[in-house]
C-alpha positions in Angstrom: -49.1 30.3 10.7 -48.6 27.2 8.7 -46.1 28.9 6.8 -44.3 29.4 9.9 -44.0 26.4 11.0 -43.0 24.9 7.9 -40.2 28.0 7.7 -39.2 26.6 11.4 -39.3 22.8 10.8 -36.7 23.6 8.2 -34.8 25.7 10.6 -34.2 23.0 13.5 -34.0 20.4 10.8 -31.0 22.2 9.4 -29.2 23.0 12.8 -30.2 19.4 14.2 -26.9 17.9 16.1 -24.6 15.6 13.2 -26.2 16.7 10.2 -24.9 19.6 7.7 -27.0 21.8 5.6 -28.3 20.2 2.2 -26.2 22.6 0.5 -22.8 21.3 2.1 -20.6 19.7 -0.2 -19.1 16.4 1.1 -15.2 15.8 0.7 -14.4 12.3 1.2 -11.2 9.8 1.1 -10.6 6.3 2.2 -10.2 5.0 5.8 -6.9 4.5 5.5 -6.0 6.1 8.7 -7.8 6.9 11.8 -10.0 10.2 12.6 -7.1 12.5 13.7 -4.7 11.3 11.0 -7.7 12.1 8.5 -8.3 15.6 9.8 -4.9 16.9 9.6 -4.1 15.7 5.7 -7.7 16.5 4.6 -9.2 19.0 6.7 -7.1 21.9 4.7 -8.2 20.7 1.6 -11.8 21.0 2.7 -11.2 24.2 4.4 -10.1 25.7 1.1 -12.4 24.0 -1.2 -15.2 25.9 0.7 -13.2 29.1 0.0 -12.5 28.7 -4.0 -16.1 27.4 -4.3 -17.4 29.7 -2.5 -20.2 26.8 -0.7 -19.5 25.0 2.5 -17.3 21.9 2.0 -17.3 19.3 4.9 -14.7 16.3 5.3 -16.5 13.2 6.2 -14.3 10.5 7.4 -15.5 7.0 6.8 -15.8 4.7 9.8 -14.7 1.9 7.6 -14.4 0.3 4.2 -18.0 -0.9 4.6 -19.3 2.1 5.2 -17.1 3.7 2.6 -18.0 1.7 0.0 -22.3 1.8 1.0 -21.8 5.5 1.2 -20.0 5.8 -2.7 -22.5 3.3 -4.0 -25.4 5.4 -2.6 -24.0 8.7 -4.5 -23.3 10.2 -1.0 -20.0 11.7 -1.7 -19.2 15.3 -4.1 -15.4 15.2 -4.0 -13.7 12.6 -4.1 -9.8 11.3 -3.6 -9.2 7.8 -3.8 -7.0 4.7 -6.5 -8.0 4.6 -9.9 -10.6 1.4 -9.4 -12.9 3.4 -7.5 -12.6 6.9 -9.4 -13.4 4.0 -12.7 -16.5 2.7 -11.1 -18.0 6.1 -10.0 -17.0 7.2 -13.5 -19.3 4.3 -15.5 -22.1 3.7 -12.6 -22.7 7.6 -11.0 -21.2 10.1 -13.9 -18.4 11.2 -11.8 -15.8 13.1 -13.4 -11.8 12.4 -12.5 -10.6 16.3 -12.9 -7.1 15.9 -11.4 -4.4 13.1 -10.4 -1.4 12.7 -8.5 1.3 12.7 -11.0 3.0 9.0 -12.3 1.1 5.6 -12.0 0.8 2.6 -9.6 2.7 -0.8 -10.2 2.3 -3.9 -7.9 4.6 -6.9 -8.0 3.8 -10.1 -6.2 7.4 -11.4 -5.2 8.7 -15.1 -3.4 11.4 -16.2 -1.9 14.7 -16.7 -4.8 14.9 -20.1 -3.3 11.3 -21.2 -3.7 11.3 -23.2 -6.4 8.0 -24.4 -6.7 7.1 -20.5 -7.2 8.2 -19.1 -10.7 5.3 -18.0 -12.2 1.5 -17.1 -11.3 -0.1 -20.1 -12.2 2.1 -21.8 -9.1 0.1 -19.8 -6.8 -2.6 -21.1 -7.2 -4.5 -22.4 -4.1 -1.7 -21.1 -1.9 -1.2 -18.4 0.8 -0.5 -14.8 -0.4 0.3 -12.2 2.3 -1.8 -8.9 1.2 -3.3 -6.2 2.3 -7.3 -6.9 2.3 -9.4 -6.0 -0.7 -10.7 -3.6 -1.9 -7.1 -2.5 -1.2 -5.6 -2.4 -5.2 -3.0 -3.9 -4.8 -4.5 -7.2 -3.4 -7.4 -6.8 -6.7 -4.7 -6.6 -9.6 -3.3 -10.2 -7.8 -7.1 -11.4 -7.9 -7.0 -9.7 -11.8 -4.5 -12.5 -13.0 -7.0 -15.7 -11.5 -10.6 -14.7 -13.6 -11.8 -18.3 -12.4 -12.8 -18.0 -8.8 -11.7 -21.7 -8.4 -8.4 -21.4 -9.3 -7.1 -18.4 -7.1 -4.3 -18.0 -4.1 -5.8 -17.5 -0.5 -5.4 -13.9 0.1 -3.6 -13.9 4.1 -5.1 -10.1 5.0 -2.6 -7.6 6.7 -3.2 -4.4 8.2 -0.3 -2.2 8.3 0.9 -2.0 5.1 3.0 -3.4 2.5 6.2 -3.2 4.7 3.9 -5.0 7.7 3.2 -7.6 5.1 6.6 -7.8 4.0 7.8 -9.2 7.3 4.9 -11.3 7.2 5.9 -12.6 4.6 9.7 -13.5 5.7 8.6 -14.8 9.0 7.8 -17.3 6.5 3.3 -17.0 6.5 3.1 -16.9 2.9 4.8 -17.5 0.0 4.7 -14.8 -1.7 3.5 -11.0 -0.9 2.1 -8.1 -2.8 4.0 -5.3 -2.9 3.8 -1.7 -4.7 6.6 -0.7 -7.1 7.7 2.4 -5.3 8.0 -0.2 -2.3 9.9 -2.6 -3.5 12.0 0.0 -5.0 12.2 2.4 -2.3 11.5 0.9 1.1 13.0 -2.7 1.2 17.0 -3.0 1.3 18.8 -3.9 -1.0 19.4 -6.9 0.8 15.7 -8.0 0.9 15.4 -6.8 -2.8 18.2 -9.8 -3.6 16.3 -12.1 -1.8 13.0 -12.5 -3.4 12.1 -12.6 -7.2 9.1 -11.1 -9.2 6.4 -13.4 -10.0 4.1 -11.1 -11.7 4.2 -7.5 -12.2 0.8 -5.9 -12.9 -0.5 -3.4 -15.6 0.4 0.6 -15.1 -2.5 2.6 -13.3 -3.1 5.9 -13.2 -2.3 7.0 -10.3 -4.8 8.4 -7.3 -7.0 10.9 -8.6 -10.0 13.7 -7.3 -13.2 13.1 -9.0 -16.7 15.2 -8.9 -20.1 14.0 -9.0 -22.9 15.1 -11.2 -23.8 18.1 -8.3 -20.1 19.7 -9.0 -20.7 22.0 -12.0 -18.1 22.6 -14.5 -17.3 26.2 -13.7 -16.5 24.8 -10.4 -14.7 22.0 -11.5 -12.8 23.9 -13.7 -11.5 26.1 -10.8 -10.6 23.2 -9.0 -8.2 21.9 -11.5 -6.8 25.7 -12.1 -6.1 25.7 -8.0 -4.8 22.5 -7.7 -2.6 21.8 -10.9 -0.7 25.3 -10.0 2.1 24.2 -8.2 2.0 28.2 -6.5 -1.4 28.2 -6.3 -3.5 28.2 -3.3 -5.3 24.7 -3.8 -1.9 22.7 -4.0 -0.7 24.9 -1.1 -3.8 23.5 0.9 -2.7 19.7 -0.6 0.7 19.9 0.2 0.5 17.4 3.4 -1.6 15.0 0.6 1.1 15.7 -1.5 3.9 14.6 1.0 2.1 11.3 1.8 1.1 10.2 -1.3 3.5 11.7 -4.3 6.5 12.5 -2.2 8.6 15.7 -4.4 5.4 16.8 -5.9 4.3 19.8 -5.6 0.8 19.7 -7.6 -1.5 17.4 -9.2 -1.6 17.2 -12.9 -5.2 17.8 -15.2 -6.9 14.0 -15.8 -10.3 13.2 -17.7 -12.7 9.8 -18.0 -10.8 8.5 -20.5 -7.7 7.7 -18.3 -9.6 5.7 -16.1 -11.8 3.9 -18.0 -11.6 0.2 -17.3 -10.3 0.1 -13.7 -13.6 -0.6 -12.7 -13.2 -4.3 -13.3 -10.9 -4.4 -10.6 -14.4 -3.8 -8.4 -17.4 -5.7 -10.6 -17.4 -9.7 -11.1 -14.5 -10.9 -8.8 -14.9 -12.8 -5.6 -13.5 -9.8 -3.4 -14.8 -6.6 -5.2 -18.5 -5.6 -5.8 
């Protein structure tokens, strides 16, 4: 009988409402859109992951940054896609593994006005108002990257809707200057607006986004992960291909990646005012 029970307290623990199975695999990326948005660009890639694994995957959307960022700290997450800083961190503090990356790297510029001429260079924002989306955003960090001393940094003016929303934040005049990505500046603002502010500081290249694996993701498994995914006719960048068409726009596949590209990103996160 007490065998039973046990047997049954297991059973209703396992089926109890908002909780998955110990054996689930959790797939994870940032907040950066709501629920809905979430489901339809990662959901597939779940879905499919449970097939070539052959183990129950599960997306979990993060509420927020906060939780995001308690959750990856606490080793809560298997699979992961997210910017190189993060995939760095788990890297040196859990042992995760970056298996695959979106192909080409990130660049961020932070620009001013052409006629601002008390802004040339970054030691003349110090102490002023930068528009930016809010940390741990990467793009915002590399700015905080170029000002080690905590006391001599710009004031970081947060803005939610992305670089283009802080762009016209920016020319309404809020800030004088704004962080921008490469592909951004290059691709999104006119050639008009282009001609009307100038670079102040162009960051390092970083690899771009990658997936990573945790310690629980074996390396048979991970191994088929790349094989699916790096294929662009295979099934796993079949399953990516909305990811694909956000985030690496004439991409059809991710490319193979290891530790060693991403080592060092991680200081983007440890020992500055905004990271961890």
């Amino acid at each position: 009988m007490k065998i039973l029970r046990v047997c049954a307290i297991v059973l209703f623990a396992g089926t109890w409402p908002g909780t998955h199975a110990v054996a689930d695999i959790v797939f994870t990326a940032p907040p950066r859109e709501k629920l809905e948005q979430g489901k339809i660009v990662y959901q597939p890639i779940a879905d499919h992951l449970s097939r070539l694994l052959g183990k129950k995957v599960v997306y979990k959307h993060p509420h927020s940054w906060l939780e995001y960022q308690n959750d990856m700290r606490k080793d809560k997450y298997d699979i992961v896609f997210d910017a190189a800083h993060f995939a760095s961190w788990r890297s040196k503090n859990l042992g995760a593994r970056p298996i695959i990356r979106l192909p080409g790297n990130s660049n961020f510029f932070i620009v001013a006005d052409v006629n601002n001429e008390e802004i040339n260079q970054a030691s003349d924002l110090i102490g002023k108002k930068i528009c930016g989306i809010g940390p741990p955003n990467l793009g915002t960090l590399t700015v905080f990257a170029q000002f080690p001393n905590p006391v001599r940094q710009p004031m970081i003016h947060t803005i939610r809707g992305g670089f283009m929303k802080s762009f016209k934040t920016f020319k309404e005049g809020d800030c004088v200057a704004v962080v921008l990505r490469e592909n951004v500046y290059k691709n999104k603002l006119t050639e008009a607006d282009r001609a009307s502010v100038k670079i102040i500081v162009e960051s390092r290249l970083i690899p771009n986004q990658a997936i990573t694996v945790s310690t629980r993701i074996n390396k048979a498994e991970a191994d088929k992960i790349v094989a699916a995914y790096t294929d662009p006719d295979a099934s796993g960048a079949k399953a990516a291909k909305k990811l694909l068409a956000r985030f690496a726009k004439g991409k059809k596949a991710f490319i193979p990646t290891s530790k060693k590209e991403f080592k060092g990103y991680s200081a983007y996160l440890e020992g500055v005012i905004f990271g961890w």
